[in-house]
Legacy VTK file of the C-alpha trace (Angstrom):
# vtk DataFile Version 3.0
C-alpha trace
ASCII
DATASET POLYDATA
POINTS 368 float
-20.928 -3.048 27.879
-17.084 -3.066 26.487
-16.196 -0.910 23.521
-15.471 -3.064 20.551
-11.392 -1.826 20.621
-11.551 -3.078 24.605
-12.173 -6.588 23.025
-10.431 -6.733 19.889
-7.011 -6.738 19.890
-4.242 -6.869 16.909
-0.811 -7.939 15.750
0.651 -6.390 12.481
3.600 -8.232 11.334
5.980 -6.538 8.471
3.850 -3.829 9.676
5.544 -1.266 6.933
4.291 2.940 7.889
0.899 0.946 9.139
-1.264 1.579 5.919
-3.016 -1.543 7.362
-2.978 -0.940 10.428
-4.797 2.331 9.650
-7.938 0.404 8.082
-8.432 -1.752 11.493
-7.835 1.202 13.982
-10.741 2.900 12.178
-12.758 0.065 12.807
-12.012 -0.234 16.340
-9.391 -2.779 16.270
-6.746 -1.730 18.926
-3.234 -2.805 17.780
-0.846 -4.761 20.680
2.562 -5.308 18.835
3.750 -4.337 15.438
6.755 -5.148 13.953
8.960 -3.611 11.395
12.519 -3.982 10.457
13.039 -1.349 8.153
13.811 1.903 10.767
12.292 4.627 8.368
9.022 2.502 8.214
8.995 1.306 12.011
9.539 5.195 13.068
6.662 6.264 10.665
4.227 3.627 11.940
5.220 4.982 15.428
4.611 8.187 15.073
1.242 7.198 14.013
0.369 4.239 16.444
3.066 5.120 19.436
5.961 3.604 20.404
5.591 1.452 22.838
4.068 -1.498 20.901
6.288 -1.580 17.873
9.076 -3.331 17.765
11.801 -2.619 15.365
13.940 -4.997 14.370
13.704 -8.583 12.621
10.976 -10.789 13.178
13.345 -14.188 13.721
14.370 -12.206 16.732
10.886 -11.851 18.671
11.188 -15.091 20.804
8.376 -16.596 21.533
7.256 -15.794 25.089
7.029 -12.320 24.228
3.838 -13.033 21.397
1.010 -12.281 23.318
-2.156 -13.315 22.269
-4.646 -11.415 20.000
-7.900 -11.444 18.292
-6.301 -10.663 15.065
-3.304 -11.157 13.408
-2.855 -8.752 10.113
0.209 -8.131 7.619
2.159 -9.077 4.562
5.373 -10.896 4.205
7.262 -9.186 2.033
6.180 -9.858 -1.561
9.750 -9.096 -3.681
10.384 -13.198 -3.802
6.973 -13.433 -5.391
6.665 -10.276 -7.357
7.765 -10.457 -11.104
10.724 -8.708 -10.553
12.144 -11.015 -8.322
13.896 -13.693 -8.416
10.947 -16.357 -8.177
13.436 -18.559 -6.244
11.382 -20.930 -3.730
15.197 -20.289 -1.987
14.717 -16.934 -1.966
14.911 -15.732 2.002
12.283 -13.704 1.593
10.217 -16.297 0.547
10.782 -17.648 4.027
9.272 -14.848 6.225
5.899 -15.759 6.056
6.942 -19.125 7.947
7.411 -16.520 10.536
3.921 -15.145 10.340
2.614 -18.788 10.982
4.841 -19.181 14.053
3.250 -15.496 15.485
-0.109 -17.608 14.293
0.263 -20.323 16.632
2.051 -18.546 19.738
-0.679 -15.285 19.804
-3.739 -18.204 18.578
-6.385 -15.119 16.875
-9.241 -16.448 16.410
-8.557 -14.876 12.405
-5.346 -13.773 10.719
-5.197 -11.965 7.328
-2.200 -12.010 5.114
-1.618 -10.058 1.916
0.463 -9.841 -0.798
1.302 -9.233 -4.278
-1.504 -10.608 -6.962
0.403 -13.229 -8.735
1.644 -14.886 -4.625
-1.670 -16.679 -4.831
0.203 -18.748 -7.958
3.363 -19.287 -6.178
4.927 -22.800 -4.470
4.693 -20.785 -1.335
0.959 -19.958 -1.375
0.598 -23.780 -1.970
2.698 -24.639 0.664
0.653 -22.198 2.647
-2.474 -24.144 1.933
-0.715 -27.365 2.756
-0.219 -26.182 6.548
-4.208 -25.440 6.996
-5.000 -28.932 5.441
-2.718 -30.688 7.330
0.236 -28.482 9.391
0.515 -26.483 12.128
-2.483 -24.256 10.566
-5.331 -27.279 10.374
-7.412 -25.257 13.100
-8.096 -22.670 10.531
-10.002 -22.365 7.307
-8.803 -20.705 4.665
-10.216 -18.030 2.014
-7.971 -16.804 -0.514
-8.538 -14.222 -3.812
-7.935 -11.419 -5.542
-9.682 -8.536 -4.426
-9.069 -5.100 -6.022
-8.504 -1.806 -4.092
-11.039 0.212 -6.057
-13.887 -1.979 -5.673
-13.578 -1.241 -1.423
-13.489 3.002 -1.974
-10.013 3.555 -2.791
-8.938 5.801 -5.713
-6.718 3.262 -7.006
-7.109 0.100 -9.263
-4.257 -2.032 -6.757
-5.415 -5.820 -6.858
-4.158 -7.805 -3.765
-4.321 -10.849 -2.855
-5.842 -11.255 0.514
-5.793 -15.120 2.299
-8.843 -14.906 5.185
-7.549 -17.358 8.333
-10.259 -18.822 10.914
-10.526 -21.222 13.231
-13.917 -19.811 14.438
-15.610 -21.002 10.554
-14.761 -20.092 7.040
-15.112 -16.649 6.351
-16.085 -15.445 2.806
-13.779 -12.113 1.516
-15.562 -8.872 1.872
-18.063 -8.021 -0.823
-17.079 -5.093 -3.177
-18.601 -2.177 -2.221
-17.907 -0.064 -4.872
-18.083 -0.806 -8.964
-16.650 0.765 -12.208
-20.204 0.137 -13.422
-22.252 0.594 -10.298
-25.753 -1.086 -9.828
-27.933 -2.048 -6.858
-26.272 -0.894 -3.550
-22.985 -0.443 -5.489
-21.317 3.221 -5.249
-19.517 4.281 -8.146
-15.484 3.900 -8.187
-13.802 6.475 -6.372
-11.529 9.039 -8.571
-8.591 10.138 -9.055
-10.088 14.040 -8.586
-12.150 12.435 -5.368
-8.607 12.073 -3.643
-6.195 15.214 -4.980
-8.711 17.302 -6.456
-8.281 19.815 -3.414
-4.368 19.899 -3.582
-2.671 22.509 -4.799
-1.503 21.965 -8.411
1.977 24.390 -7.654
4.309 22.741 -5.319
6.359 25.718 -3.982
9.693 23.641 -2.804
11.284 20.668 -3.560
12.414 19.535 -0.300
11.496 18.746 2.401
11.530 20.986 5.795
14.585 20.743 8.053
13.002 18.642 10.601
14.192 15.420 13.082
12.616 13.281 15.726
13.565 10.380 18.295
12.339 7.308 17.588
13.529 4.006 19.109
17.108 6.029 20.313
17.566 7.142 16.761
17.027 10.532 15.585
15.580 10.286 12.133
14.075 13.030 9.769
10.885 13.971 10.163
7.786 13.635 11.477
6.217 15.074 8.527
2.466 15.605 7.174
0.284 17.274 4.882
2.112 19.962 2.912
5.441 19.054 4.560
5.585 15.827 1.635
3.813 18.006 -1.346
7.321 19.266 -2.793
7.913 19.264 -6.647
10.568 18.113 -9.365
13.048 19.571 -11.368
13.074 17.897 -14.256
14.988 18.803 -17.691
13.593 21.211 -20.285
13.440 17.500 -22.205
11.191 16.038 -19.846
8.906 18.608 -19.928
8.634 19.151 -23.168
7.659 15.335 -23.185
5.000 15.664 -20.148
3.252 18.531 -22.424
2.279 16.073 -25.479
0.795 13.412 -22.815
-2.797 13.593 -22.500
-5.150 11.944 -19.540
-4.786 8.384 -20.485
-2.097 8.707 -22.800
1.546 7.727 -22.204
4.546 7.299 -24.304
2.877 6.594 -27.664
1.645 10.101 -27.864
5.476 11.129 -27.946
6.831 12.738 -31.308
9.723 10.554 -32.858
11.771 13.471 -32.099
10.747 12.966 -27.888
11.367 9.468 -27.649
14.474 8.072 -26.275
16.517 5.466 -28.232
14.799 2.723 -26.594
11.060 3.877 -27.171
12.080 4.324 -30.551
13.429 1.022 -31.212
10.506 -0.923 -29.034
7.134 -0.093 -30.777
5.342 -2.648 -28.053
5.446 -3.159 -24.600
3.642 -0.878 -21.226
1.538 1.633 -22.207
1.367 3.127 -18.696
5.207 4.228 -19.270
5.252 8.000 -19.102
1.416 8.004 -18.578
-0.904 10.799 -17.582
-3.327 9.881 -15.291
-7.267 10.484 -15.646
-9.157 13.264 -13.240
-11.989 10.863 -13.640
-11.059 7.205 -12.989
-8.739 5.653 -10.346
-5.843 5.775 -10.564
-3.031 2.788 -11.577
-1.172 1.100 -8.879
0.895 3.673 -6.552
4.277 1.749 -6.834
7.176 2.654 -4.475
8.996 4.647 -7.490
6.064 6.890 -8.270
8.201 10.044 -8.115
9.726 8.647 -12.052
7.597 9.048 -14.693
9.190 6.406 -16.898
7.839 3.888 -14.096
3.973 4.173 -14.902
1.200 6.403 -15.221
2.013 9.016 -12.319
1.594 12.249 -14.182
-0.549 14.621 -13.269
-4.235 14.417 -14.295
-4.510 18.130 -15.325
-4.473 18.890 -18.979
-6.379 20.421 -21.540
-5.818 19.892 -25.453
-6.662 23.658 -25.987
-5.082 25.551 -23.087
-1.850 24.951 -22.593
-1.564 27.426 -19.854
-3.900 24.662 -17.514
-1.370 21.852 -17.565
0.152 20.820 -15.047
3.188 18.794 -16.324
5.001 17.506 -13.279
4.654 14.090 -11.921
2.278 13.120 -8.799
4.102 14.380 -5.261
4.702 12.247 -2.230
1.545 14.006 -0.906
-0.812 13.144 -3.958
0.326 9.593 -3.601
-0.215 9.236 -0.021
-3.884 10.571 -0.527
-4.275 7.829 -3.353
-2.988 5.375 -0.960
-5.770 6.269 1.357
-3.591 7.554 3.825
-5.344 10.282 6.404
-4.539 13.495 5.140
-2.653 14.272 8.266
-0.416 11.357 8.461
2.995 11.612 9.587
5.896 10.416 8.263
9.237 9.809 8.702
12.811 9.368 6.822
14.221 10.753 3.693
12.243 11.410 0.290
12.833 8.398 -1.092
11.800 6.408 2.377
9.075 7.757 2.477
8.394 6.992 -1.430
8.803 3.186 -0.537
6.680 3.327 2.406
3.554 4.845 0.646
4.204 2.725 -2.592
4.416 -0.549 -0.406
1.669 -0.252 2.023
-2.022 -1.519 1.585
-4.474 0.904 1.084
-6.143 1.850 4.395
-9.873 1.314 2.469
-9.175 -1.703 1.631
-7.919 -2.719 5.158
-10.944 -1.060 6.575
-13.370 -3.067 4.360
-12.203 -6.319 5.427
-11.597 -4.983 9.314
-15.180 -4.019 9.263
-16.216 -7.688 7.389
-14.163 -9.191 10.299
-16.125 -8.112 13.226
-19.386 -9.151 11.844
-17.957 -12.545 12.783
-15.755 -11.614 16.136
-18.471 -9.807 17.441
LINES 1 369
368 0 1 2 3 4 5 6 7 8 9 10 11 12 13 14 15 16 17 18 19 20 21 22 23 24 25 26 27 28 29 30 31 32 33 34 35 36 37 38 39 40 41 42 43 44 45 46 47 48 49 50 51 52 53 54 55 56 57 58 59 60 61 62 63 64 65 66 67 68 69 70 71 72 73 74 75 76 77 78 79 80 81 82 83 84 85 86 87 88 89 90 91 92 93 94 95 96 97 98 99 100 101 102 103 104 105 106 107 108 109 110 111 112 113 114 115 116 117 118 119 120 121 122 123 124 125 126 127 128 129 130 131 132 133 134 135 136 137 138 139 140 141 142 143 144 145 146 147 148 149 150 151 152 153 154 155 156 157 158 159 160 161 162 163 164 165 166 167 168 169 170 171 172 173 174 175 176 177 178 179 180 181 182 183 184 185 186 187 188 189 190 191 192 193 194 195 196 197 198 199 200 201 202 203 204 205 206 207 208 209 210 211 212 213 214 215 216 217 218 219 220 221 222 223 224 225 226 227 228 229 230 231 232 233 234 235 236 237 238 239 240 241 242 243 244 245 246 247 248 249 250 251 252 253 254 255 256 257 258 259 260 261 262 263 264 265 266 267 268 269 270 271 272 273 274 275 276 277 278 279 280 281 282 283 284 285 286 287 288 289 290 291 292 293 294 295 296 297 298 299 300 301 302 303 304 305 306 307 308 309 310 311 312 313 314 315 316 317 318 319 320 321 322 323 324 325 326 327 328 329 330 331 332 333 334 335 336 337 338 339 340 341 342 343 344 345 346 347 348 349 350 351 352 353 354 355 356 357 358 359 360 361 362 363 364 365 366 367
């Protein structure tokens, strides 16, 4: 008898460092072709997966003959045209690349493709468009389920909703069930933590670089590979920004500030994100890992050690590239490539391998 990765093969499309791709290898999937136009990303996702089926450069460029065919088609078209920072343009050119996901869709023919994205795509002209091709396009082979599934209800020590969209021409296929619950009953496990996924790492950074390092990846020698310690470095912020982290408690955030602490703008804006400046809790998951997690003033990405009494066990630094790998759900021996602030947007843009692996392992119940 065949091993389930003999059978099931897989294409990841704006395959980013492979955070998906992570989920499915664990569960036996055996990726064919990736591809990745950003060179920092495509290198990392090498050095994880090999070489020799990733393809860096853009997808228009892939012609069609050389799409093979696959049991599974996985990835997300870039989500900046639909996020809310964007532009929200239906012109946007990024809106666009998921037309090229549907073209890999009907050249490799999976039997199921999953594509995700930011939350709010599933309320955008494209997502409707999207549905239009499945009742009536190029996609009316496959049935569609799309929703909102979040991150920590699949085992990852993160609250990151996603939209997933489920493809199959081989019957509708419900999304995953949540495994995991804030409030867990029945076969429900409790949410993973924030202290479940950095609670072993060393609270004391001792550099803030990282090592002098290169590899060769696609003719290009690029920094890195990287993993484990290599991406815990530190900070150096001001004696200002410390003195800020110190009055943050677990859960707190800029409100705790003193007037004389706040900038101008805090000052002047009573309202608006709490998570700004934010501490987060040993004891809960964490908020989403964005791609600028190494900024305090960007969310809640300090870390969860303090104690109201003892000010000598704080720990007033913000989360390192290492801690927010691990909340990502990357292995703890991942490897990585590029410069500090590469590798930043690679762990804050992937999907969390958990999730992946939830609905990889969902999948095969109906592959098999």
């Amino acid at each position: 008898m065949s091993h389930v990765s003999d059978r099931l093969s897989m294409i990841d499309l704006f395959a980013g460092c492979g955070g998906m791709t992570v989920g499915f290898h664990n569960e036996g999937f055996r990726p064919i072709l990736s591809v990745e136009w950003d060179r920092a990303a495509a290198s990392t996702y090498a050095a994880n997966f090999g070489e020799e089926h990733t393809r860096w450069e853009d997808i228009e460029k892939i012609k069609d003959d050389d799409i093979p065919d696959a049991d599974v088609i996985i990835g997300g078209p870039p989500c900046q045209g639909f996020s809310n920072l964007g532009t929200k343009s239906v012109e946007d050119p990024r809106n666009k690349l998921w037309k090229q996901y549907l073209r890999f869709v009907v050249k490799a023919n999976p039997q199921v493709f999953v594509i995700e994205n930011v939350e709010r795509f599933s309320r955008t002209n494209e997502f409707e468009l999207l549905m239009e091709e499945a009742d009536h396009g190029i996609l009316k082979g496959y049935k569609l389920t799309p929703g909102v599934l979040l991150a920590a209800d699949y085992g990852v020590s993160q609250r990151r909703p996603r939209t997933i969209v489920i493809g199959s021409r081989i019957g509708r296929i419900p999304l995953p069930d949540p495994t995991h619950a804030k409030v867990p009953s029945g076969d429900l496990k409790p949410w993973r933590t924030v202290r479940d996924a950095i609670g072993w790492v060393d609270e004391h950074p001792t550099t803030t670089e990282l090592p002098q390092k290169d590899s060769l990846f696609f003719g290009h020698s690029i920094r890195g590979d990287f993993s484990g310690y290599d991406i815990h470095f530190g900070r150096q912020p001001t004696p200002m920004s410390l003195a800020r982290y110190d009055h943050i408690p677990p859960g707190g955030g800029r409100f705790n500030l003193p007037d004389h602490l706040l900038s101008r703008c805090w000052r002047e804006k009573k309202t608006g994100t709490t998570d700004v400046m934010g501490r987060m809790r040993w004891d809960a998951p964490s908020l989403t890992i964005r791609t600028e997690f190494f900024k305090p003033e960007k969310g809640q990405y300090l870390h969860p050690q303090w104690e109201p009494d003892r000010p000598e066990r704080r720990v007033n630094r913000v989360i390192t590239h290492y801690e927010a790998s691990l909340l990502q759900d990357f292995p703890k021996d991942y490897k990585w490539c590029g410069s500090k602030t590469e590798i930043a947007k690679q762990i804050g843009n992937a999907v969390p391998s958990g999730l992946a692996a939830a609905i990889a392992k969902h999948l095969k119940k109906y592959l098999n």
